[in-house]
N, C-alpha and C positions, 0 to 999 in steps of 0.2 A: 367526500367525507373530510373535512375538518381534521387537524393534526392537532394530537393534542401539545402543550407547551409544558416543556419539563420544567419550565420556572414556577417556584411556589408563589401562591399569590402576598403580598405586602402583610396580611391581617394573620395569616398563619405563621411566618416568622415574628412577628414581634408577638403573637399568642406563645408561640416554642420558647422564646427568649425569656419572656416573663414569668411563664411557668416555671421554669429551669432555674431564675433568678429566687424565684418564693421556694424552691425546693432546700436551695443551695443556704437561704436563711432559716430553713427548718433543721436542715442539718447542723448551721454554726451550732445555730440555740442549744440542742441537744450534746452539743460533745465541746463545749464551751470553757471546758476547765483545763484542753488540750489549747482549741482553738485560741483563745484572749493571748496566753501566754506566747504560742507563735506569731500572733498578729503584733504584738507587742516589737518581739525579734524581729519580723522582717522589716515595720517602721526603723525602727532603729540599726537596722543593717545597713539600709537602706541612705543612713544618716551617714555611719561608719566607714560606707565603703571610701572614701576620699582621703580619712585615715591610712584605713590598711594599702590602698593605691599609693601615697605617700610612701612610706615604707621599704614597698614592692620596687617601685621604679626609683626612688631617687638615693634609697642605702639599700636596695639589690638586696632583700630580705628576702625568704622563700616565704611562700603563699601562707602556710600554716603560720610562720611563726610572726608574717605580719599581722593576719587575723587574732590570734593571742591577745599583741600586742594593743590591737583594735579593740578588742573590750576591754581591758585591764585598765585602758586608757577611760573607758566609759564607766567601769565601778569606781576608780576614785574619784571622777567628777559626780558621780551621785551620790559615794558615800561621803563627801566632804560639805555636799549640799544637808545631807541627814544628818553628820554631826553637827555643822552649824546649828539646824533647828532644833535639836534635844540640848548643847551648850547652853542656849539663850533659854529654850524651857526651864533649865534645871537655874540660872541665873535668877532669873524671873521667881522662880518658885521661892529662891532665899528671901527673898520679898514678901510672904504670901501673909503671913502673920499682919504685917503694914497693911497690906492690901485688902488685907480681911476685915481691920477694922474700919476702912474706909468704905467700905462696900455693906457692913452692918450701919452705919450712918446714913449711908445712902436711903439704906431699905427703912430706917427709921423717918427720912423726912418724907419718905413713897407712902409710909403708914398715916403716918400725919395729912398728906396730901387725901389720902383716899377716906379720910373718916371726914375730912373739911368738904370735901366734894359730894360724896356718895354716903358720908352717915355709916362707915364700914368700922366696928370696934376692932381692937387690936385681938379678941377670942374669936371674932367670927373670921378674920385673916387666918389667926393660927390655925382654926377647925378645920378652913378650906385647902392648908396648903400639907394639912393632914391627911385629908384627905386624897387628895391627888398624889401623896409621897404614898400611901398603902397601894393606890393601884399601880405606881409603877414599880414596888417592892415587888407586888402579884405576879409581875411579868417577866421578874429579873431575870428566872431561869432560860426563858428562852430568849433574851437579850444575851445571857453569857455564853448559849449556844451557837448564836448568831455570830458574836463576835469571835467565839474561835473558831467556826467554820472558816470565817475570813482570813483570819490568822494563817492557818492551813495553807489558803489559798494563797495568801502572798506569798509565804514560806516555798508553797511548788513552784512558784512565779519568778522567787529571786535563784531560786537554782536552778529553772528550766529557762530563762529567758538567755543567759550567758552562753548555756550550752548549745542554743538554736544558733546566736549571733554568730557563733563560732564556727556552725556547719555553714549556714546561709555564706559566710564572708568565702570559707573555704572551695567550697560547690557552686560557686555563682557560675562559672560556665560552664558545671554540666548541668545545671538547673536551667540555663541559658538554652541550653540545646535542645533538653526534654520541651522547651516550648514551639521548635523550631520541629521535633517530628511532631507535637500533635497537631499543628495548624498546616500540614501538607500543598493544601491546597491555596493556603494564603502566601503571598509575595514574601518570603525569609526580610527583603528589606521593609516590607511596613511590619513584619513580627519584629523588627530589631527598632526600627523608628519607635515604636508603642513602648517596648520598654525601656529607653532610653527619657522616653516621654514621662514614664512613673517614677523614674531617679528623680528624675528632674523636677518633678511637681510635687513628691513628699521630701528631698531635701531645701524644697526650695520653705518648705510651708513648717520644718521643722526649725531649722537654721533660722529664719524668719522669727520664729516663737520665741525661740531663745532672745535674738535680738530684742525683739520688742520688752520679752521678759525683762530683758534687764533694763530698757529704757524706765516701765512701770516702776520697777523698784526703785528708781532713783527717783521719780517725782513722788512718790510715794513718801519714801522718807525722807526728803526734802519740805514736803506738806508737816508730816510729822513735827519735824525738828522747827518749824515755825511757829508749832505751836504749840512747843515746849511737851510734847509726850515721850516720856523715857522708853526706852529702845527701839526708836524710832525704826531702825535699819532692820530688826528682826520682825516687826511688826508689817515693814513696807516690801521686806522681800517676803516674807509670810503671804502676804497678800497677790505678790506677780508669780508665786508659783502657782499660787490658784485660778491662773489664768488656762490651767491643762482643764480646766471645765469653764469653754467659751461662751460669754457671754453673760455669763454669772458668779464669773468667779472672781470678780474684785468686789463685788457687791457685798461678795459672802467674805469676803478678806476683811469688810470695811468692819463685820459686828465686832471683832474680837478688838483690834484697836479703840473701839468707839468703848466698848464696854469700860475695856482698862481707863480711857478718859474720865469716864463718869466715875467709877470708882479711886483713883487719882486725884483727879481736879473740883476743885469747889463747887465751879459754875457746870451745869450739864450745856454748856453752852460748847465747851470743846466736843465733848459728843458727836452732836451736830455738826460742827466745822469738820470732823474727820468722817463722819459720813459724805458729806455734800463732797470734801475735796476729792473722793476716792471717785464718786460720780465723775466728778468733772474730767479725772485721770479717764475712766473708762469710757468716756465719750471721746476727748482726744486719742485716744485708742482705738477705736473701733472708727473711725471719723479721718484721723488723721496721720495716726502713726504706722498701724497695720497697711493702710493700702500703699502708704507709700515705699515700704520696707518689702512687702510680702507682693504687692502688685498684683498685675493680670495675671501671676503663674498658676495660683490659684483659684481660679474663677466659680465660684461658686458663691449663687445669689443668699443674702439675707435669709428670705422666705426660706428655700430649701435646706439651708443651715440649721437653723429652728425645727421646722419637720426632723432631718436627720439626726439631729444629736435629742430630741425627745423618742425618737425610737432608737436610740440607740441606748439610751439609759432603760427603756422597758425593755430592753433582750439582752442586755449584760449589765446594767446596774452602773455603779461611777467608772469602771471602762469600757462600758460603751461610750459613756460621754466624752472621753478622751479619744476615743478612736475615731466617734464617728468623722471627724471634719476628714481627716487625714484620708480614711479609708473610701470616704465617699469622689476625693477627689482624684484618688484610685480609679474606684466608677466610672469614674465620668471621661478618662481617657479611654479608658477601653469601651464605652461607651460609645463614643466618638469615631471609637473603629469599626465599630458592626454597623453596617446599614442598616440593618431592623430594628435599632436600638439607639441610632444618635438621635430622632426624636428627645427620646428620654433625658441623652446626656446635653443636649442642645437643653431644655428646661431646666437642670443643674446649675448649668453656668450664669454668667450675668449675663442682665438686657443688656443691648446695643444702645447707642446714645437715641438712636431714631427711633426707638419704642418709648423713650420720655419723654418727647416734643410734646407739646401742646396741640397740634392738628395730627398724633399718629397715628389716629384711627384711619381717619379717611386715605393716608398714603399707606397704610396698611392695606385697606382694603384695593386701593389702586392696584399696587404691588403683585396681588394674587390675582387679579384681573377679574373684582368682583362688582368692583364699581373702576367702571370708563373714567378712562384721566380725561378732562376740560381740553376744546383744543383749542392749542396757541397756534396765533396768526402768525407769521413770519416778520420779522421788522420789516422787511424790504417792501411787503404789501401795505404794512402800515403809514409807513412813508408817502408812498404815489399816493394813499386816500389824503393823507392830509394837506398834501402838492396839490391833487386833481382840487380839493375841497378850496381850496385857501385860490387858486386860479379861478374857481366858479366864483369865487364873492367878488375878485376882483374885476371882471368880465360886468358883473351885476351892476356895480357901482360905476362903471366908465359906462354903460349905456345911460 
């Protein structure tokens, strides 16, 4: 009789894993108003901790009071970011009278265009945009509902997220440790490697952000200022903070700029140039300056980027989009640690250079041993045939 084998087969652990995985994103969804704001804290602790380590080790701080000092350190770099943006708002708004009458000219030569084009009188504009102002009046109430649910939720956000950074900086090793009894069975040195590995990969991807942030903003407003748009520098960092939603967030930086041009400038010609230059920034971006700044640390392909942060906006809304890159490449280290699951984190990351070749089908398939590799002759054999061969002609020719 046959023994049986305590090992689970390959398709039931990575069924256990994935199940466990879909559960674990039924529960964020559902308790999401706790969750966001702790996922928020641990990214950012995570950022901190070099801070508070600072502190600790080089002015012999106690633990609590360099953690303190670690966020205190992180609200007035965000609140100085937030007054700058409402200063320049409220600048801008001195403006709006100017502004306003350049943007009713605007819409008069739009009127003009559209009855020259389309035969559209200036009553049948007005009717239609009467129209569309009553249905979005219809709806205001649950727009102002909307918006102060949100309201709420920042509100819980800017006063729970301080208070998390604070325990997380505090507790990191006895958080440390609770990871260390529940993985018993696993080697304490690869539990310590793995997370050493997610320091490593969300400061590298945060720090990174920042960096680039500010690279954007300066070509940004550099673009601006060449082509004469007033407050260039509000408009171009305006725009690289929008870069915390990847991959669309200069695009969407570039309307508000563009707008002001067209309402500003004579010709909608600057318009366009602040659109195309914003393009051009986000291509050397995504192209040029992210990988070289941000690198392999965080490896994680285009394609699954795309996937992730569109599920990530359908299960938390604009912070999932923030989170998802960060949190996915989270993922994908721990990922990397389970055998029944680095498949998955293995498709996360990027291709290798020998999956874009031009012939990588066929050494792919070689590889798996699904098509036979060609076989090569030895030099040494080919030599004596072209010896033996080259003595045959001349043997021919002397008879």
């Amino acid at each position: 009789m046959e023994e049986k084998s305590g090992k689970r087969p390959y398709s039931v652990g990575l069924a256990s894993s994935l199940l466990a995985l879909a559960l674990i994103i039924v529960f964020l969804y559902f308790t999401q108003s706790v969750v966001i704001p702790l996922l928020f804290a641990i990214i950012l602790s995570i950022t901190l901790f070099p801070v508070a380590s600072f502190f600790e080790k080089k002015l012999n701080l106690g633990k609590a009071t360099s953690s303190i000092i670690a966020v205190i350190v992180a609200i007035l770099i965000i609140s100085t970011i937030i007054w700058f943006i409402i200063h320049q708002s409220i600048i801008i708004g001195k403006d709006a009278s100017a502004i306003q009458d350049k943007v009713l000219i605007a819409l008069e030569g739009m009127q003009k265009w559209l009855q020259t084009q389309f035969g559209l009188e200036r009553g049948e504009v007005i009717a239609k945009a009467r129209e569309q102002g009553s249905k979005i009046l219809e709806n205001v109430g649950g727009y102002l509902s909307t918006a102060f649910g949100s309201i709420g939720s920042i509100l819980a956000g800017v006063v729970l997220v301080p208070i998390f950074i604070f325990f997380l900086l505090y507790y990191r090793d006895f958080f440390k440790e609770f990871f260390f009894r529940s993985f018993k069975n696993t080697d304490n040195k690869k539990i310590n490697q793995v997370l050493n590995k997610i320091y490593e990969v969300v400061q590298s991807y945060c720090l990174g952000l920042v960096t680039v942030m500010g690279i954007v903003a300066v070509l940004n407003t550099g673009g601006l200022m060449l082509m004469g748009i007033e407050y260039a520098w509000f408009f171009g960092s305006l725009a690289s903070l929008l870069m915390l939603l990847p991959y669309i967030g200069i695009a969407i930086g570039s309307i508000l700029p563009a707008l002001f041009a067209l309402a500003t400038k004579d010709n909608a010609i600057y318009a366009v140039g602040v659109v195309a230059w914003f393009q051009v920034v986000q291509f050397l971006e995504g192209n040029v300056i992210t990988p070289n700044i941000v690198g392999g640390k965080v490896s994680i392909n285009p394609l699954m980027a795309i996937v992730v942060i569109l599920l990530g906006g359908m299960l938390f809304g604009l912070a999932g989009l923030i989170l998802a890159l960060p949190m996915t490449a989270t993922l994908k280290v721990i990922f990397d640690a389970i055998p029944s699951m680095e498949p998955v984190g293995y498709l996360i990351g990027e291709p290798e250079k020998e999956h874009l070749k031009r012939n990588a089908t066929q050494e792919l398939l070689q590889k798996w041993g699904i098509v036979r590799k060609p076989k090569t002759v030895p030099t040494s054999e080919i030599v004596e045939t072209v010896e033996e061969t080259s003595k045959n002609s001349d043997d021919q020719e002397g008879q």
